[in-house]
C-alpha positions as MATLAB code, in Angstrom:
seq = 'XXXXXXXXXXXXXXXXXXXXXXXXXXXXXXXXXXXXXXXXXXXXXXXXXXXXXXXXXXXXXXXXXXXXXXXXXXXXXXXXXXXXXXXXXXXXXXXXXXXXXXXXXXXXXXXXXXXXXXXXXXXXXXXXXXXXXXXXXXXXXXXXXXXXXXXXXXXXXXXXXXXXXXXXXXXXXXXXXXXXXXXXXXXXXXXXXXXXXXXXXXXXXXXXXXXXXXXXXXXXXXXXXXXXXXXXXXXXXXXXXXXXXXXXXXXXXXXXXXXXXXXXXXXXXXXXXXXXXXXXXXX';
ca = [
      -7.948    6.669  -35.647;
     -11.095    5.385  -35.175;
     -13.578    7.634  -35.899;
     -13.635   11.715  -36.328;
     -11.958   14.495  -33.586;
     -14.182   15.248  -31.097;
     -15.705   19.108  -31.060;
     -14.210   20.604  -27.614;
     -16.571   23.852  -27.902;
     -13.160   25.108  -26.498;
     -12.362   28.550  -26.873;
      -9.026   30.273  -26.408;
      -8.181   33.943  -26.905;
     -11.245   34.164  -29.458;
     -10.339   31.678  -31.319;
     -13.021   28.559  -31.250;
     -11.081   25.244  -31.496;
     -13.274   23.023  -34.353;
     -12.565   19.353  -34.881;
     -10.249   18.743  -37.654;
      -9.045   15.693  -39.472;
      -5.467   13.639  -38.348;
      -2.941   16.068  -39.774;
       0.582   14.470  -41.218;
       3.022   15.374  -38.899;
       5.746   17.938  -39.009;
       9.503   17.145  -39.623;
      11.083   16.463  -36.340;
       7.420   15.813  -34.233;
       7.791   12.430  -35.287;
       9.642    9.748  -33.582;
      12.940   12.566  -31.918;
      15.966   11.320  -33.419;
      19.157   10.723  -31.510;
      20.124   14.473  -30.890;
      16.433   15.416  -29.310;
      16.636   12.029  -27.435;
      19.857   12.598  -25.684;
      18.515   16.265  -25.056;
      15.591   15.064  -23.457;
      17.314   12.518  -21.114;
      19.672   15.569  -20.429;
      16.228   17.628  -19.277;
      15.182   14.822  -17.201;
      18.477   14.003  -15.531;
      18.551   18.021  -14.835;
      14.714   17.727  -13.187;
      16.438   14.820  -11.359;
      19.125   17.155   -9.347;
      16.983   19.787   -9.015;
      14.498   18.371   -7.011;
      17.560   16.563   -5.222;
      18.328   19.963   -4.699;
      14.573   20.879   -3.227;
      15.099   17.857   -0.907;
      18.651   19.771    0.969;
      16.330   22.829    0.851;
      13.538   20.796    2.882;
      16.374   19.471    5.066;
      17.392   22.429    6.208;
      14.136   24.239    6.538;
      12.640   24.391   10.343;
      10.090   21.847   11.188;
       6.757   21.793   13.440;
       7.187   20.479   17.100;
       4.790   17.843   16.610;
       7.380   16.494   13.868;
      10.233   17.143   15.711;
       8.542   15.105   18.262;
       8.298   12.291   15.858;
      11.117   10.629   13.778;
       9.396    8.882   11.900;
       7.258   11.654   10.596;
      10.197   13.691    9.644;
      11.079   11.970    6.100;
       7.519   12.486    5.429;
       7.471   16.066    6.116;
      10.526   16.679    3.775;
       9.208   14.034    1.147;
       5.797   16.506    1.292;
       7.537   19.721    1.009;
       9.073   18.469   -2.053;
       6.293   16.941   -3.620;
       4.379   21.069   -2.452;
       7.214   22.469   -4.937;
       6.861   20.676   -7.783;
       2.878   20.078   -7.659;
       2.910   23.971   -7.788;
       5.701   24.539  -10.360;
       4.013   21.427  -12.338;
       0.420   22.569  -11.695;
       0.837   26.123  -13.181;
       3.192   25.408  -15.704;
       0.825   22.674  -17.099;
      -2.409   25.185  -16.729;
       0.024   27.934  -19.058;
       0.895   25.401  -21.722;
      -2.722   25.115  -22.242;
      -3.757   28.763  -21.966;
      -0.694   30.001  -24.143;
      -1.595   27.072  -27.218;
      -5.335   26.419  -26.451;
      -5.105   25.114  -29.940;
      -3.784   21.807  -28.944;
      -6.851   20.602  -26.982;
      -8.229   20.092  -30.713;
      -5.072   17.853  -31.418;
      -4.500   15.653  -28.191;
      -2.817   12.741  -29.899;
      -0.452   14.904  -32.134;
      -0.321   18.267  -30.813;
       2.921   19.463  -29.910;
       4.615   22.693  -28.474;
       8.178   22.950  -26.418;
       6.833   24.066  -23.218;
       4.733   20.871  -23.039;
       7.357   18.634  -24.139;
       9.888   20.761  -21.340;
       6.917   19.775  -18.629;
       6.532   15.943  -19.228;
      10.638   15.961  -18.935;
      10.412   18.038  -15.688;
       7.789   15.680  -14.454;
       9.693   12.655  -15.383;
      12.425   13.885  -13.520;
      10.563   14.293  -10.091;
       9.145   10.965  -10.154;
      12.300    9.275  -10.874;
      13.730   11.542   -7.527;
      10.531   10.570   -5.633;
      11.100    7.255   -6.472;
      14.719    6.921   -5.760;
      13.636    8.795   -2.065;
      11.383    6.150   -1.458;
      13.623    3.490   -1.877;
      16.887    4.632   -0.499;
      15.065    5.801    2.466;
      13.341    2.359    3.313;
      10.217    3.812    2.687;
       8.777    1.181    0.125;
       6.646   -1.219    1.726;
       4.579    1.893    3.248;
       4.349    3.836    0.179;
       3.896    1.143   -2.538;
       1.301    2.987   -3.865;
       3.402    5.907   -4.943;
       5.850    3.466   -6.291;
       3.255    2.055   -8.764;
       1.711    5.412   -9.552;
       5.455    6.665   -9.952;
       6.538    3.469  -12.489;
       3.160    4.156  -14.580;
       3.901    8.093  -14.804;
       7.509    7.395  -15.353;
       6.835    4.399  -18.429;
       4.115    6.565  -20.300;
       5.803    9.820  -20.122;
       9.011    8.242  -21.300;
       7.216    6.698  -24.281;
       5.737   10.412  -24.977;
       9.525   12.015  -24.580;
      10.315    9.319  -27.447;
       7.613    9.246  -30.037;
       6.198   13.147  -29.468;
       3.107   11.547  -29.601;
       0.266   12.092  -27.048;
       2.345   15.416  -25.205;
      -0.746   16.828  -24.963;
      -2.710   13.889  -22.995;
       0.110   14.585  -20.760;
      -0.396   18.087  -20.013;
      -4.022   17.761  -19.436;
      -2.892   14.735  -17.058;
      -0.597   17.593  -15.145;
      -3.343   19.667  -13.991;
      -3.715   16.986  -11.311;
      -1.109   18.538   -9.616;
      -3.263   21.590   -9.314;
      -5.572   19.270   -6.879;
      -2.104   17.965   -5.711;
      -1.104   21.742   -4.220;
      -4.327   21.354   -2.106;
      -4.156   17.762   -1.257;
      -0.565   18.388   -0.155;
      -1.438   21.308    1.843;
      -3.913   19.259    3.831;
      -1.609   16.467    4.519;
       1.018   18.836    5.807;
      -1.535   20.911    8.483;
      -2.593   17.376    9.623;
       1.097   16.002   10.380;
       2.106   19.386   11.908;
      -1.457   19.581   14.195;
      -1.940   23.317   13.188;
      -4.094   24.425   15.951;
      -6.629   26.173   13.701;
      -9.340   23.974   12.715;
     -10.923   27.119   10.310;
      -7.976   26.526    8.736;
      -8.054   23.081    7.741;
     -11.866   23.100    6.894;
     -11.338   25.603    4.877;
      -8.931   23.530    2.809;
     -10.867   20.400    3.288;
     -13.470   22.284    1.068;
     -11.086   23.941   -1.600;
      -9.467   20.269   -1.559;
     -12.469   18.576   -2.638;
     -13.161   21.112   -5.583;
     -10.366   20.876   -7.052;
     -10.052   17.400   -6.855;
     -12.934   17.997   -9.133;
     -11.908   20.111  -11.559;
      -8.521   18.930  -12.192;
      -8.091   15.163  -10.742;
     -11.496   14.215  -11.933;
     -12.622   15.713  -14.744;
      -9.456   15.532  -16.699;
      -8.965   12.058  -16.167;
     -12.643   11.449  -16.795;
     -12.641   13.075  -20.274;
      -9.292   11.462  -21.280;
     -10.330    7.826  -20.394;
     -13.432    8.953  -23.038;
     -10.919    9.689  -25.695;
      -9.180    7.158  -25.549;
     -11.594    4.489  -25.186;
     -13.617    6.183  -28.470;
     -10.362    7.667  -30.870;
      -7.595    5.569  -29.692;
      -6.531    2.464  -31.806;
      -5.414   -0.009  -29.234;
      -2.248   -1.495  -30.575;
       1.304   -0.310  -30.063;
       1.611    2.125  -27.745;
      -2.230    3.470  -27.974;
      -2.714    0.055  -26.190;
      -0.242    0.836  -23.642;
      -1.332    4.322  -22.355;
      -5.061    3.460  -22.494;
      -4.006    0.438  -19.858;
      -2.335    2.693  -18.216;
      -5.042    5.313  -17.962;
      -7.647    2.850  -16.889;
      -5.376    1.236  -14.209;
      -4.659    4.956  -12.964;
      -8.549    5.598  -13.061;
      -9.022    2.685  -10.697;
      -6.307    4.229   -8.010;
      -7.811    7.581   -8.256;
     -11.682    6.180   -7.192;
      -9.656    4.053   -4.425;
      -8.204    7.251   -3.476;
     -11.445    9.593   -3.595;
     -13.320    7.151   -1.961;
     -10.214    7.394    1.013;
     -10.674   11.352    0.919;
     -14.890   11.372    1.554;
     -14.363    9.427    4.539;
     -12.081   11.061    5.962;
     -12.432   14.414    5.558;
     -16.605   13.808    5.022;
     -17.645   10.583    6.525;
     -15.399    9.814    9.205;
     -17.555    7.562   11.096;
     -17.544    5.178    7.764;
     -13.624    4.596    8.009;
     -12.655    0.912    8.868;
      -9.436    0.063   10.915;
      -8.451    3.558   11.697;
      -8.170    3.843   15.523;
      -4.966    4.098   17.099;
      -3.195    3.691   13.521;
       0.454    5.333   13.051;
       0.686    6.855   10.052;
       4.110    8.554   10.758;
       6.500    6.279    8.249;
       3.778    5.991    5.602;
       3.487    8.117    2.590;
      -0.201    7.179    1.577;
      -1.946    9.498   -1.677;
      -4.878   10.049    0.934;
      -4.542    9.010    4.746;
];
């Protein structure tokens, strides 16, 4: 560690959360031993068919005209519905890990609790489907983007599933798919051409709070904790490259969403462009 904890001022259930020294760590919260390992790798393959699951769900689940109308937008629209499910099971399970054991905000690099450790293999598990879906489907050279988003989620949390360490930078890094419920929503009124406008401005706005609240300002304090308590060697080093590279995609992809939604006249190259096949974060 370099340097002390940081004070949160964060208080949960009347209990203020106070800066505290590294703590030695608890038998078993160490590096997981064979037996948690293969348990773990169990929980992801599980996530894994589930959301294959989802995906026969989406297939068989009516569909808009205006993708009907459009083959190529109807891998998308099943691709979306899936990624809808888990950014709300994901989203709220994350935001009740935290409200359940407030307690591990003060703790972020060795704070540990089953539900969290449950999430991150639950996560894993959807981005290894999402990738596989990408792929199989032919889908890669339009939606590279998620495939390098999905191989940094996938290589960090699998690091966290193995050491226990840093569960809790995880969590906090789920409450993106809060903003995700939101950003998903919009993407799915704009393929489908809902005819009510009020409708999509009025998501445009929630959109762009949440984005706030849980893309932005998690990330944002994160990238601080790291760069300030983090030792960079071993895997320290690893997840604070990984955080900054994902801090540079998330920018790129605000910067998308304000022209688009806010300053369309600023967007470059957009006329006549078919999105249909493509699977971008913001389009």
């Amino acid at each position: 560690m370099r340097g002390a904890w940081p004070a949160l001022g964060v208080v949960g259930r009347g209990v203020a959360l106070r800066p505290r020294p590294p703590r030695p760590r608890a038998a078993g919260l160490g590096v997981m031993g064979p037996g948690w390992r293969a348990a773990s790798a169990a929980l992801v393959g599980g996530s894994v068919a589930i959301f294959g699951a989802f995906r026969r769900l989406a297939l068989a689940l009516p569909q808009p005209a205006a993708v009907r109308s459009r083959p190529g937008r109807v891998w998308r629209w099943r691709n979306l519905l899936v990624s809808f499910a888990h950014s709300v099971l994901a989203g709220l399970w994350a935001l009740f890990s935290l409200w359940h054991s407030p307690e591990l905000l003060s703790d972020i690099q060795d704070g540990y609790s089953v539900s969290g450790h449950l999430l991150v293999c639950f996560s894993s598990g959807y981005f290894i489907h999402d990738t596989l879906d990408i792929i199989f489907n032919h889908q890669s050279r339009s939606s590279w983007e998620y495939l390098v988003h999905h191989a940094m989620a996938i290589s960090a949390f699998v690091s966290l599933i193995l050491t226990g360490r840093f569960l809790v930078a995880a969590v906090l890094l789920l409450l993106v798919e809060v903003s995700n419920i939101f950003l998903t929503v919009r993407m799915l009124l704009k393929m489908s051409n809902v005819p009510s406008p009020a409708l999509y401005e009025a998501n445009k706005y929630i959109n762009l709070v949440m984005y706030f609240a849980f893309r932005l300002a998690p990330q944002a304090y994160l990238t601080w904790y790291f760069l300030r308590y983090v030792e960079v060697q071993g895997q320290g080093a690893f997840l604070t490259a990984n955080l900054l590279l994902l801090d540079a995609m998330i920018l790129m992809y605000f910067s998308r969403l304000l022209r688009s939604d806010f300053f369309p006249s600023l967007r470059k190259g957009s006329v006549g462009r078919d999105v249909d096949g493509e699977k971008f974060l913001i389009d």
